[in-house]
N, C-alpha and C positions, 0 to 999 in steps of 0.2 A: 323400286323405291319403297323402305318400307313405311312404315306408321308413324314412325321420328322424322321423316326426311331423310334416309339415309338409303346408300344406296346397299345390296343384301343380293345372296343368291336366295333364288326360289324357295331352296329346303332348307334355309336355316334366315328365315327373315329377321328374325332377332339378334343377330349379330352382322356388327356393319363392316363394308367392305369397302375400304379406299383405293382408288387405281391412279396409278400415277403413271403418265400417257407419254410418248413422244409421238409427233405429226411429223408422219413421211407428205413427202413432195410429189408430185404427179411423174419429176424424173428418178425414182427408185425405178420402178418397171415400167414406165410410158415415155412421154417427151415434153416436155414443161420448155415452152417457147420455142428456143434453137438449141437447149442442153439438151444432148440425147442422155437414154437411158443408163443409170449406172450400173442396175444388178441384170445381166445377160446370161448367168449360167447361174447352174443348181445349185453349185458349191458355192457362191457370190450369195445367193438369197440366203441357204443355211448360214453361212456367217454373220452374215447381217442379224439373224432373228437369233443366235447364239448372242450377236452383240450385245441385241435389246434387251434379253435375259441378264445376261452378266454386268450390263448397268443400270439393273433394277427394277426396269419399267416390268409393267403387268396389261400393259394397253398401245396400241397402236391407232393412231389415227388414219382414216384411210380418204381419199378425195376419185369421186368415181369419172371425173372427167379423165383423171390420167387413162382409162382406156380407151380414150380416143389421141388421134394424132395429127388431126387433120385431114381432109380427104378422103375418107370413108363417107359410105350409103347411109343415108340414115338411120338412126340406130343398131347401126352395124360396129361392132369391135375392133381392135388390133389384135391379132389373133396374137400374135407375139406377147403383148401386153397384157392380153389376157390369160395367157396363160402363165406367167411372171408374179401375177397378181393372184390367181389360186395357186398356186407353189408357196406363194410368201402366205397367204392363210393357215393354207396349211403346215406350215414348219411353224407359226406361229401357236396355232392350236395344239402340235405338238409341247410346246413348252408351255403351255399352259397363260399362254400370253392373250388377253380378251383384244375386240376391234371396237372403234367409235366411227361410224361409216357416214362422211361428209358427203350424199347421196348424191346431188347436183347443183353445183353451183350455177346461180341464176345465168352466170353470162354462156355456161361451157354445156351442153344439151347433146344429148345423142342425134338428134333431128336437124341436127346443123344450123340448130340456132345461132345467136350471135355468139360469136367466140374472138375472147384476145388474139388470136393469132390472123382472123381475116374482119376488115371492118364491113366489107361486101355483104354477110350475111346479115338475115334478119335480124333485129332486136326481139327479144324475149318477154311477154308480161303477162304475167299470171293472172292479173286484175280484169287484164279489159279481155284476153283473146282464150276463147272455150281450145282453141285446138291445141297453145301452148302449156293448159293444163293438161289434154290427153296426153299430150306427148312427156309433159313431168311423170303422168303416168303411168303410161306404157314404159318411159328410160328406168322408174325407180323397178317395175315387173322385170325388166330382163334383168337388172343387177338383184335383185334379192330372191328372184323365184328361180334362175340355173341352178342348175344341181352343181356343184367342185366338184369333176372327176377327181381329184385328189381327196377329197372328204369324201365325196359319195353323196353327201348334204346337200340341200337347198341353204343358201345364206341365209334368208331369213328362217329359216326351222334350228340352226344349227346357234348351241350356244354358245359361239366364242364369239357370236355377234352379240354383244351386251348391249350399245345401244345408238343410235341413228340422229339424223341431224337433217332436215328436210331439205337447208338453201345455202345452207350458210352465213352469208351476209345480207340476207332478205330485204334491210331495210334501206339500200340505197334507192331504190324503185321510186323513191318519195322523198329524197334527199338534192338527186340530179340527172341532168339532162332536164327535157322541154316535157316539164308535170302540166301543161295546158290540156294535154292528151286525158287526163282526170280529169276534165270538166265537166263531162258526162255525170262522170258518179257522182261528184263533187255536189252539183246542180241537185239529182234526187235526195242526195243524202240530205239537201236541206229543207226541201221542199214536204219531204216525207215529216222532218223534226219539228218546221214551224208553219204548214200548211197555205201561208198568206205571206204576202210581201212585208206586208205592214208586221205582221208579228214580228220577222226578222230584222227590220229598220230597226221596232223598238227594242232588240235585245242588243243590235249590235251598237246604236248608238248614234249621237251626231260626226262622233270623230273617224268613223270608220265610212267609207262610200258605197250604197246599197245601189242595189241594181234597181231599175224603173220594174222588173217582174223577172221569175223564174228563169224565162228562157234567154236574157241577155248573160247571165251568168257562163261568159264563154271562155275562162283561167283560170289557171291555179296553179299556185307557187308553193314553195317550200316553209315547214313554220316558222324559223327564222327571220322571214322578211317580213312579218305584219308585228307592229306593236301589242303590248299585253291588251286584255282583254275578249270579248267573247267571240269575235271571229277567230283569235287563234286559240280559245276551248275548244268550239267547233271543228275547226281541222285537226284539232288533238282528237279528237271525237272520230271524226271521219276513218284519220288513217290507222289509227288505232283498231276501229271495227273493220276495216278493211283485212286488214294482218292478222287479227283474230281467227273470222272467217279464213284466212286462205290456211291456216295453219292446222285447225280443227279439220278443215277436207282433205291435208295429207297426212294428218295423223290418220284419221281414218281410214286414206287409202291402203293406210299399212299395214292396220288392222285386216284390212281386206284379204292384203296379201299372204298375211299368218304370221308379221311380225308382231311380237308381243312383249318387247322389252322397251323401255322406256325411249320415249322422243322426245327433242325439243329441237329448235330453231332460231333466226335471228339473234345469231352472235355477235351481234356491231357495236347498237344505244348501250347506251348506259344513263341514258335519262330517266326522270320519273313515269314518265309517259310509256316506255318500253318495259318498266316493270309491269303495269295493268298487263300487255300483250303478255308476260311471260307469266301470268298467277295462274294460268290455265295448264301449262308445259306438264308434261312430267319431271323435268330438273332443269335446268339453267346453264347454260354453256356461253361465258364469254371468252374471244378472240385477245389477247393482247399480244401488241407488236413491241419486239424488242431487236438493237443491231439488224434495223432491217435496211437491205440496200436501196437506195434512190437513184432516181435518174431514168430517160428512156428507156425502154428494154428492161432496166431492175437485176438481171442481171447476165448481161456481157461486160466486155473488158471498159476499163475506163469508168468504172461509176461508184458509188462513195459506198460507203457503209457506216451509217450511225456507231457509237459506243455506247448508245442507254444500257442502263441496268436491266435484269428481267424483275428486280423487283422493284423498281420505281415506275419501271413504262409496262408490266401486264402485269405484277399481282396489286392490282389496286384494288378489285374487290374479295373480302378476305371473309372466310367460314371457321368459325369453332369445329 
């Protein structure tokens, strides 16, 4: 990213570079629910990355759970898959086509986190549990530090990985499911801000209900459910520094790793409050959903399909 905001290769940072992306699916080379995989041979992937060429894209989105399938060791691949997935890099970096690599999505884990396809497994939280950060990881080291026997490359050393994306939808963590589980943090974060009970009675007010001390503070709910004022500053405050932190420790880790093109994360808000978390980013990546199917499953037989536009339902936030 250069000096303007814009995004630029290394050797010529003064002149800007627009990429214009299509996102493949976990079922291009993996298995996304019960769709098996569509591209199984060589000449399947070249055509495909011929396609992407001949309709203009210059960027591929990539989602690293598709090499998992279910039922692998932890942090163990589909050998299949994985090799599906360095083939299609590399016919891509043949044509001179760059990657945006959606590294782990919070539910789908090499370590056999919680994943949509078994509810059995554990849930996943970066916030409260040290070992679900090693294992973000250790999952983001084996995808960005193997070498592509096809390239010969490490992914992150190799430049047709332009640039990375830590969770994808980061922010549901603090949206739903049972957030009482924050109570911990929730408790310090306030005790640390207003040292005394009384301080916080008096910020938050007669209308809001204060706790008799620190340690009754045993919930916490989503910002939606309290009325304006400064209890929900406060959790704008909290979750806000929360996702800061977790974001700044896997840019970092990436750093570690030796990647060094540009990150960012939490693709969901679009509120003011998800701006603060994203003024630190190095660029900004939002998600928007258009014609997408509903229904159980999402998609097997029998389930609907919206008709929004793509530019009424995802280009709503719009750049010069």
């Amino acid at each position: 990213v250069n000096a303007q905001g814009r995004f630029a290769f290394e050797k010529c940072p003064d002149r800007p570079v627009r990429f214009l992306s299509v996102c493949t699916t976990a079922r291009i080379y993996g298995t996304y629910f019960v769709v098996p995989p569509e591209l199984t041979t060589r000449k399947s992937i070249e055509e495909y990355a011929d396609a992407i060429r001949r309709s203009g894209y210059n960027m591929v989105r990539f989602w690293g759970n598709a090499l998992r399938r279910g039922g692998e060791k932890a942090f163990a691949y589909n050998p299949e898959a994985k090799d599906r997935h360095d083939y299609l890099i590399f016919c891509l970096k043949k044509r001179g086509i760059y990657i945006m690599y959606t590294l782990v999505n919070p539910m789908m884990r090499f370590d056999n986190g919680k994943n949509w396809h078994d509810p059995r497994e554990k849930e996943v939280d970066y916030y409260l549990n040290e070992a679900d950060r090693e294992a973000w990881k250790r999952t983001v080291r084996e995808l960005l530090g193997a070498v592509n026997p096809y390239t010969g490359t490490r992914l992150a050393d190799d430049p047709v990985l332009a640039r990375c994306d830590t969770n994808n939808e980061q922010e549901f963590a603090f949206l739903r499911g049972d957030l009482n589980k924050y109570a911990p943090l929730w408790r310090a974060f306030l005790q640390q801000k207003y040292g005394t009970v009384a301080a916080l009675k008096a910020a938050w007010g007669k209308e809001v209900a204060t706790p008799a001390d620190f340690d009754a503070i045993r919930t916490f709910s989503a910002l939606q459910n309290d009325p304006p004022g400064m209890l929900q500053r406060d959790k704008t405050e909290f979750i806000t520094e929360q996702e800061k932190k977790l974001f700044d420790w896997q840019r970092a880790t990436l750093r570690e790793i030796g990647f060094r093109g540009p990150v960012t994360g939490f693709l969901l808000g679009r509120s003011i409050r998800n701006g603060e978390v994203r003024a630190g980013m190095d660029f900004v990546a939002l998600n928007g959903y258009h014609a997408h199917p509903y229904g159980a499953g999402s998609v097997t037989h029998g389930k609907s399909l919206e008709q929004s536009s793509s530019v009424g339902a995802a280009a709503l936030t719009m750049r010069n």
